[in-house]
C-alpha positions in Angstrom: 31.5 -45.3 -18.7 35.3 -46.4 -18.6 34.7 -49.6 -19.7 33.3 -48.1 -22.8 36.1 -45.6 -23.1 39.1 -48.2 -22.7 37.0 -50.0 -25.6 37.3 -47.0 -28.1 40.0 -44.7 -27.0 43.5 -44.8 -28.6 46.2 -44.4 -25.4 45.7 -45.2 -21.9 46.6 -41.2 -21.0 44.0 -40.4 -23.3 41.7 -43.1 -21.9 42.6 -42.0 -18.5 42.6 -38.2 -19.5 39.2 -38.5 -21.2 37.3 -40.3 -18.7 38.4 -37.6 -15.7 36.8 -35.1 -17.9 33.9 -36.7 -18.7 33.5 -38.0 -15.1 33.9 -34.6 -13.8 31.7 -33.8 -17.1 28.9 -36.1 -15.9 28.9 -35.4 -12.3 28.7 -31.6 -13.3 25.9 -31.8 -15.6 24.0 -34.5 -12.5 24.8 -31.7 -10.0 23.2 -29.0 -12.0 20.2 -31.5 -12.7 19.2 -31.8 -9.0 20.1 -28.5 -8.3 17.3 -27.7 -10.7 14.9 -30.8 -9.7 15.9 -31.8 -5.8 14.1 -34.0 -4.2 13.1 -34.6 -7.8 12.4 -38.4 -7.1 9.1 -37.2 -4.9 7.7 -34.8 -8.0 5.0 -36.8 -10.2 5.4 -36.8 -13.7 2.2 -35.8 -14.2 -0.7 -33.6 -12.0 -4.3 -32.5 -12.1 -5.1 -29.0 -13.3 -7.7 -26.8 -15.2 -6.7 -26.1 -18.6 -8.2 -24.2 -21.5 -7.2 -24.3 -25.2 -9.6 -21.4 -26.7 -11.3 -18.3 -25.4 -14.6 -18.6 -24.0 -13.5 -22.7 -24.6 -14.5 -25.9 -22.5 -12.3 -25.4 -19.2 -10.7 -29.2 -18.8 -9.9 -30.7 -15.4 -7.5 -33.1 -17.0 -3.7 -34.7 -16.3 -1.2 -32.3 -17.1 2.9 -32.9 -17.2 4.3 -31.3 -14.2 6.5 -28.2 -15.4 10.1 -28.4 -14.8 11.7 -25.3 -13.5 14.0 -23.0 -14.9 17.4 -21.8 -13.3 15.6 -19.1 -11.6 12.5 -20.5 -10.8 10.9 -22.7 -8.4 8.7 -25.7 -7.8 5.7 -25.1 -5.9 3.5 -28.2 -5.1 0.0 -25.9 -4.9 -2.3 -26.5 -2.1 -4.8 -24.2 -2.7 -5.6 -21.3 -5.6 -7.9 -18.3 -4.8 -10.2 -17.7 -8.0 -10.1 -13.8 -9.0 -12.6 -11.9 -11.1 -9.2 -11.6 -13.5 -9.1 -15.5 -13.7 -12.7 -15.1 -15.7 -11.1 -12.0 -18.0 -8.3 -14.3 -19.4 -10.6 -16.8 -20.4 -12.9 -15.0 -21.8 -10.0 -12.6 -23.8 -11.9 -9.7 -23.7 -8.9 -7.8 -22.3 -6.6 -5.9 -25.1 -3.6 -7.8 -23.5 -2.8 -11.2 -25.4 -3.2 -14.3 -23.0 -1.1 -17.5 -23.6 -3.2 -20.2 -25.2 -3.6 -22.7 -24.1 -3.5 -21.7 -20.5 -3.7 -23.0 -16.9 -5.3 -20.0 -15.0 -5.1 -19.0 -11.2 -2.8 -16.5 -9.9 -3.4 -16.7 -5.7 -1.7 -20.1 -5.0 -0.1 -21.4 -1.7 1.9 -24.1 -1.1 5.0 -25.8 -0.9 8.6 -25.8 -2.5 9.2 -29.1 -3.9 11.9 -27.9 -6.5 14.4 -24.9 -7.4 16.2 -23.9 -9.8 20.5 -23.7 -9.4 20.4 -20.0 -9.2 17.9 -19.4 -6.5 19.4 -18.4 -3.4 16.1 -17.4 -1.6 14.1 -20.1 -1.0 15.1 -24.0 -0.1 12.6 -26.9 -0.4 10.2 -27.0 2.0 9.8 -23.1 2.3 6.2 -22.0 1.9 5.9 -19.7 -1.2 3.1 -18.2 -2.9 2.4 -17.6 -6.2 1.0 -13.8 -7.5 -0.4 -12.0 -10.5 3.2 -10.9 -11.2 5.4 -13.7 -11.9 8.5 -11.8 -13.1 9.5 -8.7 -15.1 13.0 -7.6 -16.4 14.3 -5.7 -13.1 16.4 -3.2 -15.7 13.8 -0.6 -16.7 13.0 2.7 -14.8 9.9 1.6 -13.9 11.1 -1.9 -12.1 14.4 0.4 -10.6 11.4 2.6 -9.3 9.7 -0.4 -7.5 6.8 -0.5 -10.1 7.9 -3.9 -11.3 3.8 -5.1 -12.3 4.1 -1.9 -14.6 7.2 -3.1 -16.7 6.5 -3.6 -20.4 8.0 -7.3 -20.1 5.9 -8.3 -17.2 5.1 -12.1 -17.1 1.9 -12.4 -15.7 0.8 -15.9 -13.5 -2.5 -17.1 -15.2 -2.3 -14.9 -18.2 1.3 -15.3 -19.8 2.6 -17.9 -17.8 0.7 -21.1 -16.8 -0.6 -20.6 -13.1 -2.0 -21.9 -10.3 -4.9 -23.9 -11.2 -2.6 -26.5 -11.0 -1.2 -29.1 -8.5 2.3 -28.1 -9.7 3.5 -25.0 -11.2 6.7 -23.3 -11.6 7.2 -19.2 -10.5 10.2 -16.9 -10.1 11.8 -16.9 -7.2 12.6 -13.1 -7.4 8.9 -12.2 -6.9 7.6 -15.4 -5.3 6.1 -14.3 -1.7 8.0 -16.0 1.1 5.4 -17.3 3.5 5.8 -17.8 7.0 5.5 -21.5 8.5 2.6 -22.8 10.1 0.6 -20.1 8.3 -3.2 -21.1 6.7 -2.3 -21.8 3.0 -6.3 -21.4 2.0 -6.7 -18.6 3.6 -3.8 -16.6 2.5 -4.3 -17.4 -0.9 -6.2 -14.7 -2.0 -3.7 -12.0 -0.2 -1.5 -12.9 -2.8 -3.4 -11.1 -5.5 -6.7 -9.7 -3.4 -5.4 -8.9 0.1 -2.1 -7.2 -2.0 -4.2 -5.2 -4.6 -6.8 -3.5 -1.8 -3.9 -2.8 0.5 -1.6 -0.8 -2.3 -4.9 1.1 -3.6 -5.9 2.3 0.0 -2.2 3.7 0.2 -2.2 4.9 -3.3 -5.8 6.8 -1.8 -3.3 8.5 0.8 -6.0 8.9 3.4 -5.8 9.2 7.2 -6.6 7.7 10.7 -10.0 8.5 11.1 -11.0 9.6 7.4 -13.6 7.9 5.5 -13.1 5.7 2.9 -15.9 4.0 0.3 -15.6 0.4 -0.6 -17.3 0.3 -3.9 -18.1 -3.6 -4.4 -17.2 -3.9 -0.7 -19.0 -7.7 -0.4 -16.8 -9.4 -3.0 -13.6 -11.0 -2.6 -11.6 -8.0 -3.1 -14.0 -5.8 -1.2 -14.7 -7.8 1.9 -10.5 -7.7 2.4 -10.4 -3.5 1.4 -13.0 -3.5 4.4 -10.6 -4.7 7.1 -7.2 -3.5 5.6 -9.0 0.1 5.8 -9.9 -0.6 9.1 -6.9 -1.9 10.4 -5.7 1.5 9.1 -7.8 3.5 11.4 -10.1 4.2 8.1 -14.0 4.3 8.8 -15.3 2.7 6.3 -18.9 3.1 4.1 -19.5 -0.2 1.9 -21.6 -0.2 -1.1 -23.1 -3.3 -2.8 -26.4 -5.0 -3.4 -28.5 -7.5 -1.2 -29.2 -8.4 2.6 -26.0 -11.6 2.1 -24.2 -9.2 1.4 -24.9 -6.6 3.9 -24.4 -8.8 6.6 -20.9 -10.2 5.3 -19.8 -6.6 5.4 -20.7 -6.2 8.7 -19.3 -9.0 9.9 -15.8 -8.3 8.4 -16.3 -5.0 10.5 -17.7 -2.6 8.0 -19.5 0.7 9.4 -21.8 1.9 6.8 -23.5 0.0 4.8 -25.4 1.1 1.4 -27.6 -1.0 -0.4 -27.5 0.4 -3.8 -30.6 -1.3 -5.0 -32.7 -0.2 -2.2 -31.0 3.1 -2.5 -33.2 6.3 -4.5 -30.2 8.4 -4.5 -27.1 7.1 -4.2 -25.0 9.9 -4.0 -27.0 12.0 -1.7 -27.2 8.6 0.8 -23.4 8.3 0.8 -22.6 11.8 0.8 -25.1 12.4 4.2 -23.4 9.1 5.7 -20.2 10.7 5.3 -21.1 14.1 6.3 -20.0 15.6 3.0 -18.7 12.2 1.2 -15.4 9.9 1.6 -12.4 11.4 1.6 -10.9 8.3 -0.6 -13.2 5.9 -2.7 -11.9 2.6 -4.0 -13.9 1.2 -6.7 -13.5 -2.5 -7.2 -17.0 -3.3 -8.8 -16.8 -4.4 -12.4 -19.4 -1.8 -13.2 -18.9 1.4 -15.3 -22.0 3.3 -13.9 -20.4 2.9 -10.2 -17.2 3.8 -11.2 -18.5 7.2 -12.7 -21.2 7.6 -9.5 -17.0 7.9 -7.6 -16.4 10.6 -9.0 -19.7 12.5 -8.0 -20.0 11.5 -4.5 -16.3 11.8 -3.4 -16.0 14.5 -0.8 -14.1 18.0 -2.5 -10.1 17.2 -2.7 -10.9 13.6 -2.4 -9.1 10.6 -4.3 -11.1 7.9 -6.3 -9.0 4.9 -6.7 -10.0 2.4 -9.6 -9.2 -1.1 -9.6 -12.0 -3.4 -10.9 -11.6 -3.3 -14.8 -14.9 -4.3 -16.3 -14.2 -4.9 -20.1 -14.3 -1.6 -22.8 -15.4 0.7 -19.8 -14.8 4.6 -19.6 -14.1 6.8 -16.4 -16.7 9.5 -16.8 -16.1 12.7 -14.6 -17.4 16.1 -14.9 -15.0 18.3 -16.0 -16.1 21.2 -14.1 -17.1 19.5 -10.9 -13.8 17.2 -11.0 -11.8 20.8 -11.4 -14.2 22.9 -9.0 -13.9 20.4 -6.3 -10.4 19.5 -6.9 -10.5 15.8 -7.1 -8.1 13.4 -8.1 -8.8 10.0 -9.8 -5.9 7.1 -10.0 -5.6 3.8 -11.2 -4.3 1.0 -8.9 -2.8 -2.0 -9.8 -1.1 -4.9 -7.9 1.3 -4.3 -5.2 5.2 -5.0 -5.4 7.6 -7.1 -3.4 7.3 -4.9 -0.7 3.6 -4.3 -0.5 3.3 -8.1 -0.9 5.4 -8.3 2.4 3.2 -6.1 4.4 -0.1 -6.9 3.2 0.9 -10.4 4.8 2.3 -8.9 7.8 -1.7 -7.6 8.4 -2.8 -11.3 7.5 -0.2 -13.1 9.8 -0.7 -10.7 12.8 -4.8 -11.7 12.9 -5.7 -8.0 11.6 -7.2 -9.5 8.4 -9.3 -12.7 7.3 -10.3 -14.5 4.3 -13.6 -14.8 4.2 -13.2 -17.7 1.8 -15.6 -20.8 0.6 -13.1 -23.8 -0.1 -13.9 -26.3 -2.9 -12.7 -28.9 -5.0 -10.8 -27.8 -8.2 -12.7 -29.8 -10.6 -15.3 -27.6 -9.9 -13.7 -24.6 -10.7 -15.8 -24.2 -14.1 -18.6 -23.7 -11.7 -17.1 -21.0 -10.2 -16.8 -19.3 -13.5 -20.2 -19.4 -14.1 -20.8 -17.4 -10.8 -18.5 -14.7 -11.4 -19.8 -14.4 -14.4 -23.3 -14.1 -13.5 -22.3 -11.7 -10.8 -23.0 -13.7 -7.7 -19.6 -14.3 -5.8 -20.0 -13.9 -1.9 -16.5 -13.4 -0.3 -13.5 -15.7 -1.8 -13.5 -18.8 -3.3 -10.2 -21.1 -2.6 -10.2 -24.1 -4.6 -8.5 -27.3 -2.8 -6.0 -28.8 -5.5 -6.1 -32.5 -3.8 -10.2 -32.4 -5.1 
């Protein structure tokens, strides 16, 4: 660089003068380069991920250009991606929020910091993060000074606005990152970060007791099977409702107490409601069907809560409105947890109090998994390995 100055500057001072500052210049603009990209020499130029370009489009397993983080983000090199119900809305688009196109789903991803931007001050490389639903909102409005950050207007949204975790590499704010702990099992936390987080923050929103009963409607999915043991790490009993013997026996084994088979059933809210000596006290309803959701409302015990979650495309909450008055019952909507449910719903995960019932595959076969979820017949979790 001085050689070339001393060929075209005028004065040796301002040869001299102009090559401190564009020394200092240079070494500046390298610092804040790696600051972004450290360790950047170990970081591929390209990776393997899952992309789609249209709704309801061919989902490619493909190589993709590695994202490069912004001042506030970080790197994550992601081992393994849970695959949510949510995963399937975005690519179909049949959800009146607007997804990014073309998009790299997955929104439950574990791994590793390879990366991070100059201004994060929370996480150095090597730190285990994970990646959620909410990947950032404005922190200024009343709702995020509130702690209801996945309700802000601005909310970015992993696998919906902003390219997720289907992906060997993908970029996340550090602000709402989830700081793993080491030595922890990155495929089987991976769906806490969206699953284990959502069921724990409705059975709080539910407000129910040691010793109450809750219903887990959908309680053999990948949402439901974790609602079953957060309630019962709770001291909840708990009454699960879904359909078939597989299914039966994978509630039981995640220690569920009741269970009711609602094809086998001839009256579903008189078996619940005897089971429960007089109904649940809570429900939570994550089944993506509108008929269960409305059968909440009419077998939830008097001053009970029914807490919605699963959001099956155009459906309605249908309620009584002299019942839902007469027997004073209250009906919320749940959605993901915040920074601080985030950090205890792991807390339950790290201290053995709740497992992932997961099946791990490959992520080229992802599209597979699609195909299941969309035919209804997803048994626990699946974790898709990012290496396959």
């Amino acid at each position: 660089m001085q050689r070339i100055m001393h060929r075209y500057a005028g004065s040796a001072s301002i040869q001299a003068t102009l090559g401190a500052k564009r020394s200092l210049g240079a070494r500046a603009q390298l610092g804040r380069y790696w600051g972004t990209l450290r360790f950047a020499s170990t970081i591929p130029k390209t990776q393997k991920g899952v992309i789609f370009y249209e709704n309801g489009g061919e989902l490619h397993y493909k190589d993709l250009p590695v994202p490069t983080p912004k001042p506030n983000e970080i790197l994550i090199n992601v081992k393994y991606s849970g695959v949510c119900h949510t995963d399937l809305h975005a690519w179909k688009g049949d959800w009146d929020l607007p997804v990014k196109l073309p998009l790299v789903g997955g929104h439950e991803g574990a791994g590793v910091v390879v990366a991070k931007g100059e201004n994060v001050t929370n996480f150095e490389i090597g730190d285990l993060a994970g990646i959620k639903w909410l990947n950032g909102s404005c922190m200024s409005c009343e709702l995020c000074e509130q702690g209801h950050e996945p309700n802000c207007e601005h909310a970015d949204l992993s696998g919906y606005t902003h390219d997720g975790s289907f992906q060997q590499y993908a970029t996340a704010d550090a602000v709402q990152a989830a700081n793993l702990p080491k030595g922890i099992n990155l495929a089987e936390v991976a769906p806490i970060l969206c699953a284990g987080v959502t069921v724990y923050k409705a059975l709080k929103t539910a407000e129910l007791s040691p010793g109450q009963w809750v219903a887990i409607s959908g309680a053999a999915g990948g949402l439901g099977s974790l609602a079953v043991q957060y309630a019962k790490a709770m001291g909840l009993r708990v009454l699960g409702i879904d359909g078939g013997d597989d299914k039966k026996e994978l509630f039981h084994s995640v220690g569920g107490e009741v269970f009711i088979d609602f094809r086998k059933s001839k009256d579903l809210v008189a078996d619940i409601q005897e089971a429960t000596k007089g109904g649940p006290h809570g429900v939570i309803n994550v089944s993506v069907s509108e008929a269960a959701i409305s059968l909440s409302a009419q077998y939830v015990r008097p001053c009970g809560t029914v807490v919605l979650v699963g959001l099956p495309a155009g459906a309605f909450v249908k309620s009584d409105v002299f019942s839902h008055v007469v027997k004073s019952i209250s009906i919320k909507g749940s959605y993901v947890g915040n920074r601080a449910d985030t950090r205890e719903a792991i807390d339950f995960f790290t201290r053995g109090l709740v497992k992932s019932p997961i099946k791990i595959i490959g992520l080229s076969e992802l599209p597979k998994v699609y195909g299941l979820m969309a035919e209804g017949k997803i048994l626990g979790r699946y974790v898709v390995d990012t290496s396959k």
